[in-house]
C-alpha positions, 0 to 999 in steps of 0.5 A: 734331138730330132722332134717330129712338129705335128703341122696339121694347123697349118692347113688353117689360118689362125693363132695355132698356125702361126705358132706351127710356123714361128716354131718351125722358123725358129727351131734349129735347123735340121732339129725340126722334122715337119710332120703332117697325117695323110688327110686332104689338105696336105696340098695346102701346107707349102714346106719342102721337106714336109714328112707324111704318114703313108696313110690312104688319105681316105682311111685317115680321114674317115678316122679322123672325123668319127673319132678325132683320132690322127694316125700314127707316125710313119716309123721310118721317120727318124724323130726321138719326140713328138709334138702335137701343136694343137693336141696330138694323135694319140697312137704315137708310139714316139714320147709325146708333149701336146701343147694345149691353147685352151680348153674352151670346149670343156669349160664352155661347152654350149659355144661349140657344135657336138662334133667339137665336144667329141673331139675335145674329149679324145683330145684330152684323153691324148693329153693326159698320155702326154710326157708333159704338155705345154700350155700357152698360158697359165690361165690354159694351164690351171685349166689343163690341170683342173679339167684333166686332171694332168699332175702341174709336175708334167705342165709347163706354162709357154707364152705365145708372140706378137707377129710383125705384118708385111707391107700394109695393102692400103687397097684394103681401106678402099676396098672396104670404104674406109679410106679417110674413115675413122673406125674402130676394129675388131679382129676374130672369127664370128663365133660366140666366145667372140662377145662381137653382139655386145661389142655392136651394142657398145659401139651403138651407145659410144658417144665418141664413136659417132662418126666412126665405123665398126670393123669386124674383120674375120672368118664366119664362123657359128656366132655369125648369125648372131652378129648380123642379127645385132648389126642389122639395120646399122649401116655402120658395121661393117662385116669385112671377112677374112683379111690377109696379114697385109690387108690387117697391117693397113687396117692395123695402121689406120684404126683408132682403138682395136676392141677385143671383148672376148668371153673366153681366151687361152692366150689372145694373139690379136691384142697383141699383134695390134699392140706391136702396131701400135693400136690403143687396145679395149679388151675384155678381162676374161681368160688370159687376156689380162695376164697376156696384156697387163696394164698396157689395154683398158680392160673391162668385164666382157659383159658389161655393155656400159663399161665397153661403151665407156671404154671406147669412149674414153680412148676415142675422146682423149688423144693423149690417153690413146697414145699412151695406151699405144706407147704401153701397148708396144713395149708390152708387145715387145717383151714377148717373141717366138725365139724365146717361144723357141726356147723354153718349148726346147727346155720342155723337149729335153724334160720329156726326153729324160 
């Protein structure tokens, strides 16, 4: 079984690379064809045996932005399957599974710019062509079949993992002014499914958080206005930006409670790495986060402000129970890895090869 992996992602940073790589590390060897379509960026993805559609990289990309279409894979690659890490090109002549993360787009539509939504739709027009897709959830899953129509017999519901960070760069705390600074952190991109202006609010109300700071590490993205508008003239919050994986491990290892009160998730990779740290998590129970993170978080309606006050007021004012959250949190964690990722999404490859 030789299986083209579509490692487009990777030319971003984020939960559907890190899924591209822990696929690619944890597939057998010679199993795994790296397959990447002729855009710009391909300099970007670091793999030595990365195969390339022989697309002008211009054609392809001109393609891709007016109608979200991924060219074809080259013939000669030798592959029995293809597997779109993050939807799929839909011209494939190769049996096709697509893995699905969320349909965000299509449930929420308001939260994303029109060229997303034109795209979500190809995208889902892909899907349904798709032998079986894969869907990191169940919540994605019900979507999957609700909003596309797709049979449950072709959908099979794959967990994600936690991923361990290297070596904390410590520099970061100095960097940032945090260094012997209690703070509560917040890991995602400014965007507005991220509830990040609510969360700014609720630190504000915290009791327990008054000599702590709010560390928003993460991207800007289309809700980063709205973010500064609510943070403003609070000099505690701090908007930290993109942070490497080894300057997230220092603030991972430093941070009193990670706050994750997101509208809207298809799995929520950073509670859960924040778990494996061992960082007490407040998440919201929107999306999949209460199937992803059980009884290991406190969980609250991500609309309401008081109750994620009162959350944090909680963890930040009882050490025993943050350290039970924390202990919780790690055997959680513990009970999801890539190789069992791995495994089942080979289980779906031998189903579409039937």
């Amino acid at each position: 079984m030789r299986v083209a992996i579509d490692v487009q992602p990777l030319q971003a940073i984020g939960g559907i690379a890190t899924y591209t790589l822990a696929l690619l590390d944890h597939l057998p060897p010679g199993e795994a064809l790296p397959y990447f379509a002729a855009l710009r960026g391909r300099d970007r993805v670091d793999l030595a045996d990365l195969r390339v559609a022989p697309w002008p990289a211009r054609v392809a990309e001109r393609l891709w932005r007016r109608t979200g279409v991924r060219l074809p894979l080259a013939p000669a690659i030798p592959a029995d399957l293809l597997h779109g890490t993050n939807f799929l090109p839909p011209l494939s002549r190769l049996p096709t599974v697509i893995t699905v993360h969320d349909l965000s787009a299509l449930r929420h539509p308001a939260w994303h710019p029109p060229e997303m939504l034109r795209q979500a739709r190809l995208w889902a027009d892909a899907a349904r062509r798709a032998r079986r897709v894969v869907a990191v959830s169940e919540v994605v899953a019900r979507d999957v079949v609700g909003l596309l129509g797709i049979p449950p017999d072709r959908v099979r519901t794959v967990p994600l993992a936690p991923t361990p960070l290297p070596a904390p760069d410590l520099s970061v705390l100095a960097r940032l002014g945090l260094a012997g600074q209690p703070f509560i952190l917040a890991v995602g991109a400014l965007e507005p499914r991220k509830n990040l202006p609510r969360l700014v609010e609720a630190f504000r109300a915290c009791r327990a958080a008054s000599g702590h700071r709010l560390v928003l590490a993460g991207p800007h993205g289309d809700g980063a206005r709205a973010v500064a508008s609510a943070a403003r003239g609070e000099d505690r919050v701090l908007l930290a930006g993109r942070v490497t994986g080894a300057e997230l491990a220092a603030l991972h290892g430093t941070a009193a409670v990670l706050a994750y009160p997101s509208l809207y998730e298809g799995f929520g990779l950073p509670p859960l790495d924040a778990m494996l740290a061992g960082v007490p998590v407040v998440a919201s129970t929107a999306g999949s986060l209460p199937e992803v993170l059980g009884d290991a978080a406190l969980l609250v309606e991500p609309t309401d402000t008081r109750a994620l006050a009162s959350a944090l007021d909680r963890v930040l004012g009882d050490p025993a129970l943050a350290a039970d959250l924390a202990a919780r949190g790690r055997e959680r964690a513990a009970a999801y890895s890539w190789a069992r990722t791995a495994d089942l999404t080979r289980a779906v490859y031998r189903e579409a090869l039937r």
